[in-house]
N, C-alpha and C positions, 0 to 999 in steps of 0.2 A: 395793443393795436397801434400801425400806426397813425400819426397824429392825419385827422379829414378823413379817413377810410371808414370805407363803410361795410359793417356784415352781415348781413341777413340770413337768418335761421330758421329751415323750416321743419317743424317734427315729421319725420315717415317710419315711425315704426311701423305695427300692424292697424294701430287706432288711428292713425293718420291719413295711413295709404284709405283704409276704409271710408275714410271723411273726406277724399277726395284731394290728399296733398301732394301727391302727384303733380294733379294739374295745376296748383298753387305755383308747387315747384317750377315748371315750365313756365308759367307766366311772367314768373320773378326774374327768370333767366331771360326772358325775351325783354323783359321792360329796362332791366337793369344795363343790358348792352354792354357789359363790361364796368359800368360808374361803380359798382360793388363787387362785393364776395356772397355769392348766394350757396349756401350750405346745407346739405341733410345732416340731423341729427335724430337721435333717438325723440321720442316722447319724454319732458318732463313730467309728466303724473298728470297732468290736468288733461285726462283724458275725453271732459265733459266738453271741453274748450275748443277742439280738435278740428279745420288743420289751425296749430300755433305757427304764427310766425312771430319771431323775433329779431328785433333792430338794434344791435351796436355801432352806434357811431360816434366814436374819440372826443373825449370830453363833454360828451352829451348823456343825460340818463337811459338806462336802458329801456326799450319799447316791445309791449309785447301784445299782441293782438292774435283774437281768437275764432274761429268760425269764419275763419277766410275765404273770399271766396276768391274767382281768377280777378273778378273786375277787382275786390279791393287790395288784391295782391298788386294789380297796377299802378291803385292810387299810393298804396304802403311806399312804391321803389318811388314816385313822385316826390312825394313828401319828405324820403328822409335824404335823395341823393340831388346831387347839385345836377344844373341843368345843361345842357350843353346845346345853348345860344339856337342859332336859325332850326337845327335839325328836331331840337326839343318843341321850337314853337310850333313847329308845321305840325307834328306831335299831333301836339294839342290840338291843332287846327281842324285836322282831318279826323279827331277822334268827335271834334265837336259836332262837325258837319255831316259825319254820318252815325250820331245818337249813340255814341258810346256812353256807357254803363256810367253813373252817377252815385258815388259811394258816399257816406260818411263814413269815417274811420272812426267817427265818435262810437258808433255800433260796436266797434270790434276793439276797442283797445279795454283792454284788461287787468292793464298794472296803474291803476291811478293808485295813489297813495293809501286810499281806504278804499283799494277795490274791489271787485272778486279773486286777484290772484291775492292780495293782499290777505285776506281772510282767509283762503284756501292756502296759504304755504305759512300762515305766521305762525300755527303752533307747531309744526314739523321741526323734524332737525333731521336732517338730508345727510347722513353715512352712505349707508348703501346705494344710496340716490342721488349721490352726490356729483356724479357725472351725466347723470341720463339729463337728456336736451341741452347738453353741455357744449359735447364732442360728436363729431363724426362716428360711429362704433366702429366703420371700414379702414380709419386711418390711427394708424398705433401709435405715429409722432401725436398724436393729440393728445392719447393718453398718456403717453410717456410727461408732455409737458405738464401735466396735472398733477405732475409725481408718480406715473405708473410705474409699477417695475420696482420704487425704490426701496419698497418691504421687502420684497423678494432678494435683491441684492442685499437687505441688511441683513435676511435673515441666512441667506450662503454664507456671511462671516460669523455665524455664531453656530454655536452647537445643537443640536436636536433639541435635547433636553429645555436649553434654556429658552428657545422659541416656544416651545409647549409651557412652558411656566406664565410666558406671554398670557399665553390664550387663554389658561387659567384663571392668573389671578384679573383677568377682564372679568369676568362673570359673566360670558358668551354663552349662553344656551342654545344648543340646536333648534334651528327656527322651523323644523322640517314639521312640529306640530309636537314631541314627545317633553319636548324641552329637556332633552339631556345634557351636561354639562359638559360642553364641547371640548375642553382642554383633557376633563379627566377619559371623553373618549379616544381623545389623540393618544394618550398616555396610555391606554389598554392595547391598542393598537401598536402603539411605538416597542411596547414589552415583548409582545409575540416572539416568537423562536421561527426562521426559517427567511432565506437569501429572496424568496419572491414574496412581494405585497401589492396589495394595488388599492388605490384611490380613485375612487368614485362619486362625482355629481353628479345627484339626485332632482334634474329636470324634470320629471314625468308628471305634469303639474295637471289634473284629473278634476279638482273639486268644479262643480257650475259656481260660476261667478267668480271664480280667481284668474286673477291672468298676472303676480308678482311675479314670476318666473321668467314668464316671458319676455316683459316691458325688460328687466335685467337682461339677458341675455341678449336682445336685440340692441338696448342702448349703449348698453359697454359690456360688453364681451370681452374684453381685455381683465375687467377688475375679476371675472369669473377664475378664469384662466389663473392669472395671480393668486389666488387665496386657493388653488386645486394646487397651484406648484408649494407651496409653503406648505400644507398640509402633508401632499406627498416629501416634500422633503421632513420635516416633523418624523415623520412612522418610518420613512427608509424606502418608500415605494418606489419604483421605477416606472412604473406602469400607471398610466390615468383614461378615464372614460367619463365622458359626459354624455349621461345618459336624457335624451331631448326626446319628449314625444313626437311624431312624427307629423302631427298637426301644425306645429309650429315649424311652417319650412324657411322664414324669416329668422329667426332665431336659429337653427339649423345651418343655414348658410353663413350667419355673420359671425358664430362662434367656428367657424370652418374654415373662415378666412382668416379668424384672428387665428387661429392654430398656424396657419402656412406663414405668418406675420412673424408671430410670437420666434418660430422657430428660425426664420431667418435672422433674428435681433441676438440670437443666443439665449431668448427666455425659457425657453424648452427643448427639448432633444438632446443631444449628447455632452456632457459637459458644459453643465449651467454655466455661463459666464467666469467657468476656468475655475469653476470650485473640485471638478471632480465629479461630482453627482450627474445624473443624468434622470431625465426624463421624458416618455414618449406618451402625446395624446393620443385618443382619437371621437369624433365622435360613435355614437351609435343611439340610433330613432327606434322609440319604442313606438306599439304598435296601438296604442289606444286603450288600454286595459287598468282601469282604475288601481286595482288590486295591485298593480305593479310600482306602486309606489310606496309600498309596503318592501319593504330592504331584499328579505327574505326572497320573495313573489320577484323583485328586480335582480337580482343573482342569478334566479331559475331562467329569467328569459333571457340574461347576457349570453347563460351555457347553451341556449337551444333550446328549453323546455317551453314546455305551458308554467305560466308564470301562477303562481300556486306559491302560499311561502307553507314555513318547513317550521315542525318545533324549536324554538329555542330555550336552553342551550344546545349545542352552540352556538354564541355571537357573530354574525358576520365578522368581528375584529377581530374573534379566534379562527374562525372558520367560514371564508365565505366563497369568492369566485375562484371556479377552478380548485376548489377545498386551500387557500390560501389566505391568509389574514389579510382581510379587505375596510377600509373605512368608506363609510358612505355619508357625507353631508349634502346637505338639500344648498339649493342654490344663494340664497339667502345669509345661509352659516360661511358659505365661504366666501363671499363679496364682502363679509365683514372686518376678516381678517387684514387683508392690506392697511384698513383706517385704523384698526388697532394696532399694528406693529409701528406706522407710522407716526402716529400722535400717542400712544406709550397705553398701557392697558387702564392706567389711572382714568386717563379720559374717557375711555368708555366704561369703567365702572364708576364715574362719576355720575353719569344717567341713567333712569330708569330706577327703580326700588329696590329695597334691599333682599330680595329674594330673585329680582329680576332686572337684570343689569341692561343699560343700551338701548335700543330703538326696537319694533318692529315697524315691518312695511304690511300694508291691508291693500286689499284691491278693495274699494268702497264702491259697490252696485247695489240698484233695486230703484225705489222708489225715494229717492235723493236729489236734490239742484245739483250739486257737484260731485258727480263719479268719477274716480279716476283710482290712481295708485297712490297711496300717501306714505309720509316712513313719522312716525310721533315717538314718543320718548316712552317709556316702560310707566305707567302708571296713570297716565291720562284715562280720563272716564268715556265711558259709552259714551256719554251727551255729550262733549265737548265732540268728539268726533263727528257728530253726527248732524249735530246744531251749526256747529261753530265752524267746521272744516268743510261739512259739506253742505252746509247751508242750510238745512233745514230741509223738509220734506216737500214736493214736487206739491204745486196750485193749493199748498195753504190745506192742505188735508193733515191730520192727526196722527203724531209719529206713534206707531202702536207695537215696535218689538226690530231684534234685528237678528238675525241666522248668522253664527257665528260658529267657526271649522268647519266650515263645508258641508256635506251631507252627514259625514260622521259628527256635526257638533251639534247646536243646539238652539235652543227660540230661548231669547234672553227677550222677559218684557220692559216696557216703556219704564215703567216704575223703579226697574232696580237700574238704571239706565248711571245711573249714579257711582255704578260698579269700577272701581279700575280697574283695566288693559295688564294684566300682569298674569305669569304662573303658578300663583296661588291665590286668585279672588275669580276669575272668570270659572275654575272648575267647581266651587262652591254655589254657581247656579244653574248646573247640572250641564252645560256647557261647556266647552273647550277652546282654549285656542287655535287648535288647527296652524293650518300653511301660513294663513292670513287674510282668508276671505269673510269678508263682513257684509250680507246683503241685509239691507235697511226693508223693511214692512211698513204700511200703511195701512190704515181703519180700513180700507176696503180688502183687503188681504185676509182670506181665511185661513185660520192655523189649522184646521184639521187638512185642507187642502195640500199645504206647506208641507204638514209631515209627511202626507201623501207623495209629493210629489218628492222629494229627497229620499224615500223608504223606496220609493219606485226606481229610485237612480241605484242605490246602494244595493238592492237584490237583483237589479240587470248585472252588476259587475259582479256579484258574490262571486268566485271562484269555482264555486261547488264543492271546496272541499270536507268541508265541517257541515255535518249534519244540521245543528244547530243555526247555521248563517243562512244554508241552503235552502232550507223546507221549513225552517221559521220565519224569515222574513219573509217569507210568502204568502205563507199563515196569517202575519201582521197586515200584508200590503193586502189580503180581498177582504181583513176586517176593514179595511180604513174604505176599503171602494164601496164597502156595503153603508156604512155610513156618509159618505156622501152622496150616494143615491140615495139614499132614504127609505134603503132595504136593511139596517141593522135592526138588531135582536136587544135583549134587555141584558143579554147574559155577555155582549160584547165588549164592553169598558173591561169588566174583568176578568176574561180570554185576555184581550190585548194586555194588560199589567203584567200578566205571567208571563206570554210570550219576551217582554221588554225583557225582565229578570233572566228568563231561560237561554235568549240567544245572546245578552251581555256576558253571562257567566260560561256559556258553553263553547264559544267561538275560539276560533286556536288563534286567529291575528286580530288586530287593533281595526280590521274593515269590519269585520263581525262583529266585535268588542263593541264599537262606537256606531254600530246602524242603527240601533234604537234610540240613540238619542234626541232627536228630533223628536219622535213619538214624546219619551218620556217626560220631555220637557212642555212640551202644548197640552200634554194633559194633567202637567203638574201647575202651570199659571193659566191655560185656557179651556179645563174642565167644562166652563159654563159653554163654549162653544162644540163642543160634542155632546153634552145633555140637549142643546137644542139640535142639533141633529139627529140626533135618536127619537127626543122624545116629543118633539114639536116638529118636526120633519121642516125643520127651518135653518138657512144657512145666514147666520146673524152680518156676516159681510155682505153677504150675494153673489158669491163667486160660486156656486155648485151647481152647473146648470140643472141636475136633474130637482135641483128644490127652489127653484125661481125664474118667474117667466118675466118679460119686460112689456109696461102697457105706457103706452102715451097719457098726457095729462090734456086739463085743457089749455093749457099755456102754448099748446100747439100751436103756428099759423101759419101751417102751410108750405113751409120753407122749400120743401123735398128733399134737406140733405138726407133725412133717415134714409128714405126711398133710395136713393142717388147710392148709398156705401153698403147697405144691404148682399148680403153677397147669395144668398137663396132665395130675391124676391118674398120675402114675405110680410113687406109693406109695399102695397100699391102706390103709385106715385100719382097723388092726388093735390096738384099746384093749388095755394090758396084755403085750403080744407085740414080739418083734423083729420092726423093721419089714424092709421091699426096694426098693429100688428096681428099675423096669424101665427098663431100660439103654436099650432100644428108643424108647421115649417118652419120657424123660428129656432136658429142653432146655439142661441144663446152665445152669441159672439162679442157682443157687449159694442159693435162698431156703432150701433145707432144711437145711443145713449153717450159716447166719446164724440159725434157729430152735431149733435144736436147744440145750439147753440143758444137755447132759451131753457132750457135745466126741462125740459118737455116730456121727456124719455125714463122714468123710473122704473127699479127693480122693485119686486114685491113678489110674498110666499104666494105659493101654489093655493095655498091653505086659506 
C-alpha cells in the first residue's frame, strides 16, 4: 500500500449481504468521500462476525471490526482516516446537533491480540482460504497479484505426467467426502484412450449446514478456475463444467464473470497462454437434487436426464459425460491444487497426518459462539474445534455431540470428542467425514429428534431408484416419528437395526449407502434416549412436542413477555400476576420459555 492510504474492506459474500453489508458498504462510501479505498471482498470464515469490516492503513496494524452497523461504519471511516479541516468539523457539527448515532468501536473490534479473531483463526492454516476476504472475487488483477494464475503457467511448461506426480506425492485426497486419492484419479483419467475428455467441478453443495462451496466460489472464484485448468490440463481435456447449484446465484454469477476474465487474460479458451492447449468453460446450475452430488446422478443431469446415478463400473474416468472419460472433483479438491504446485507438494504433505495429508475447510454451525467456515490442518481433534475455534457452546450450556458429513454422516458424542479430524479415525465412530459440515449439539438437542430430522432430509431426496433407499428409509423415517410421538411399539429398536443393515447393504450409491447413518450412530451412543422414549414416553432433552408440555413456575412476576411472543395466544396476558399456559393451544414453540427472562418458563413430561 501506499505510504498514508487507506483501505477499507468490507465482506459481501452471501453471509454478509444477509447481515446487512450492503448498507455498511454504502455508508463507508458516503463517510469516506474519497479519504480511502472502500472495497467488496468475499467473506473471511467468520461468518458469526458478519458484516466485517476491515482497516489497512500503511504502517499501521491491521483493524478488524465485526457486527457493523451503518452508524459504526461512520465512526470506523472517522477514526482511521484523516480529516479534512472546516468541511469535516461542520461534520461533526451537524451530526451532533441532530443526535446522530453514538458508537463505541470498542463493541466491534475483534482483532485485539487475544481476541475473538485471534482465537477463531489461530489454529487454522488458510490454503484453500487463503484468499477469501482477501481480494475483490470481481477483479482478477487481485488475484493475479496473490500469485494467481502462476501454477497454471508453471504447469503449461511441464509435462502431464509430471504435474500429476505433483498431486500425488502431496497426499491430496478428494475432499468431496470419499477421500480418494486425487493424483492417482487424475492418473486413471489421464490413461483413458480417446481425443474427448472433460473435467468437471463438483458445486452441487446439498448437505444442511454446509455452505464451504459456496463461501469458495463467491470469494475467489479465480483459485476455482485455476485448479479445473491444471487438472484439465493434467487428463488432456478440452472441455470444463462447473457444475453450481442453482441456489447459489452469488456464486453463479462471480464464477461467470471470472470465466469471461479468465478468458480474456488468456487463462482459458483457445491456446493457453501459447502452450498450445486449449480450454473451454462454462457454467451449468443444477437444479436442487441432493442425489446429484453423487458423480454418477451429476452426469445423468448434465445429459438431460433425471439425475439417478448408474452401476459402477464403469467409472466416470472410464466412462462418464456423453460416454467420455470424464473427472469430477468437488470444489475444495481443486482450490487446492494452485497452493500445491506453487509452494511444491512437500509443503502440503508436510501437514495433516500420515494417512491424511493438508487441511480441510468445515462450515462450523449449530449451537456454537463462532460459526462460520474454518480450513485446520488434517489431524486436529473434535474439541479443539469446537472449544477452542469456536468458542465453546452458545449461553454456557453443555457441549453433548457434533453431526458430522452431513445427513449421510453421523452423531459423534461429547466423550470421544477427542477423536482426530482425519480419513481414518473419524469413520471408526460410525461417522464420516463428508464435504465438511460439522453442526455442533447442545444438552438440549434430542438425538432421536436429529436422526429424525437428517433421515427425513435423505429419504425426501432418495432418487427412488433402489428399492432399498426408497421404501426402507421410509420404513425407518415412521419408526422414528412413532417414537417421538410416543406411539412406538416394543418391537421397534429392533425393526429400526435391521432396517440400518438392510438399506446400508442394499443401496446402489453412497446417498443410500450412508442414510442410515445418523440413525446408527444415536442409537449406538444415545440408546438411553430412545428407551426413554419408548418406554417412559419421555423426551430427556424436551424437544418432542408431542412428550412435553411447558408450565410456568412461581418465579413468574408478571412481566407479559410469555404473553407478548406467544404466537397462538395461549398465555393470557395477565400484567403483574403469575402467568398459564393452556396446554390445549399450546404449539410447543418453545418462544415463551427463550423470553422469559427469570428462568419462569420450564419444560416437563406429560407424565
Amino acid at each position: 500500500m501506499r505510504a498514508g492510504s487507506v483501505e477499507i474492506r468490507v465482506g459481501l459474500s452471501s453471509c454478509g449481504v444477509a447481515s446487512g453489508g450492503e448498507a455498511v458498504r454504502d455508508a463507508l462510501v458516503r463517510e469516506a468521500g474519497g479519504r480511502a479505498v472502500v472495497k467488496a471482498v468475499g467473506c473471511n470464515g467468520m461468518c458469526h462476525s458478519e458484516p466485517i469490516v476491515q482497516v489497512l492503513h500503511a504502517g499501521k496494524p491491521v483493524a478488524l471490526y465485526g457486527n457493523v452497523t451503518a452508524g459504526a461504519a461512520r465512526a470506523i471511516v472517522r477514526r482511521h482516516t484523516p480529516g479534512r479541516g472546516l468541511v469535516n468539523g461542520a461534520r461533526r457539527l451537524l451530526r451532533a446537533l441532530t443526535g446522530g448515532e453514538a458508537v463505541d468501536l470498542a463493541d466491534h473490534l475483534v482483532d485485539a491480540e487475544a481476541g475473538p479473531a485471534a482465537e477463531y483463526l489461530g489454529k487454522q492454516k488458510r490454503i484453500v482460504l487463503e484468499n477469501c476476504g482477501e481480494i475483490d472475487p470481481g477483479r482478477i488483477d487481485e488475484y493475479t497479484a496473490r500469485g494467481g494464475y502462476q501454477a497454471l503457467e508453471a504447469c503449461l511448461r511441464l509435462e502431464p505426467d509430471a504435474v500429476i506426480a505433483q498431486i500425488t506425492a502431496s497426499g491430496l485426497r478428494g475432499r468431496g467426502g470419499a477421500g480418494f486419492s486425487t493424483g492417482r484419479k487424475w492418473e486413471m483419467a489421464r490413461r483413458q484412450p480417446g481425443a474427448v475428455k472433460y473435467v468437471i467441478c463438483n458445486g452441487d453443495e446439498g448437505d444442511p449446514g454446509a455452505f464451504m462451496d459456496r463461501l469458495v466460489l463467491e470469494a475467489d472464484p479465480h483459485r476455482v478456475l485455476e485448479g479445473l485448468a491444471i487438472a484439465a490440463y493434467a487428463i488432456g481435456a478440452a472441455e470444463g463444467i462447473l457444475y453450481i447449484r442453482a441456489e447459489y446465484p452469488l456464486a453463479v454469477r462471480n464464477v461467470r464473470q471470472a470465466i469471461r476474465q479468465a478468458q480474456a487474460r488468456g487463462f482459458t479458451g483457445e491456446n493457453l497462454l501459447g502452450s498450445g492447449f486449449s480450454l473451454h468453460l462454462e457454467v451449468r446450475e443444477g437444479a436442487g437434487a441432493f442425489v446429484c452430488g453423487e458423480e454418477t446422478a451429476l452426469i445423468q443431469s448434465l445429459e438431460g436426464g433425471r439425475g439417478m446415478p448408474r452401476l459402477r463400473p464403469p467409472y466416470p474416468v472410464e466412462r462418464g459425460l456423453h460416454g467420455a472419460p470424464t473427472l469430477i472433483n468437488n470444489v475444495e479438491t481443486l482450490a487446492s491444487a494452485p497452493w500445491i504446485v506453487r509452494h511444491g507438494p512437500a509443503a502440503y504433505a508436510g501437514l495433516g497426518t500420515q494417512g491424511s495429508k493438508g487441511t480441510k475447510v468445515f462450515a462450523l454451525a449449530g449451537k456454537i459462539r463462532r460459526g462460520g467456515l474454518i480450513e485446520v490442518p488434517m489431524g486436529i481433534t473434535i474439541r479443539e474445534i469446537v472449544e477452542e475455534i469456536g468458542g465453546g457452546i452458545q449461553g454456557g450450556r453443555k457441549f453433548k455431540a457434533v453431526q458430522m458429513g452431513g445427513p449421510s454422516g453421523g452423531c459423534i458424542p461429547e466423550r470421544l470428542a477427542g477423536t482426530p479430524v482425519d480419513y481414518d479415525e473419524i469413520p471408526k465412530t460410525g461417522a464420516i467425514m463428508g464435504s465438511g459440515g460439522l453442526v455442533v449439539l447442545d444438552e438440549r438437542d434430542c438425538m432421536v429428534d436429529m436422526a429424525r430430522f437428517f433421515l427425513r432430509f435423505t429419504q425426501a431426496e432418495s432418487c427412488g431408484k433402489c428399492t432399498f433407499c426408497r421404501i426402507g428409509t421410509k420404513r425407518m423415517l415412521e419408526i422414528l416419528e412413532r417414537i417421538c410421538e410416543g406411539r412406538a411399539r416394543r418391537d421397534d429398536l429392533g425393526t429400526l437395526e435391521e432396517l440400518v443393515d438392510y438399506v446400508s447393504r442394499g443401496s446402489l450409491c453412497g446417498l443410500g449407502q450412508t442414510a442410515p447413518n445418523p440413525v446408527a450412530t444415536t442409537l449406538r451412543y444415545f440408546r438411553d434416549e430412545y428407551e426413554a422414549h419408548i418406554q417412559e414416553k419421555r423426551c430427556p432433552a424436551g424437544r418432542c412436542p408431542a412428550l412435553i408440555r411447558y408450565r410456568v413456575t412461581d418465579q413468574c412476576i408478571g412481566c407479559t413477555l410469555c404473553a407478548q411472543v406467544c404466537p397462538v395466544g395461549a398465555i393470557a396476558y395477565r400484567p403483574y400476576e403469575k402467568h398459564e399456559i393452556d396446554d390445549k393451544l399450546c404449539t410447543r414453540c418453545d418462544e415463551c420459555r427463550k423470553a422469559c427472562q427469570d428462568d419462569a418458563v420450564e419444560v416437563v413430561s406429560p407424565c
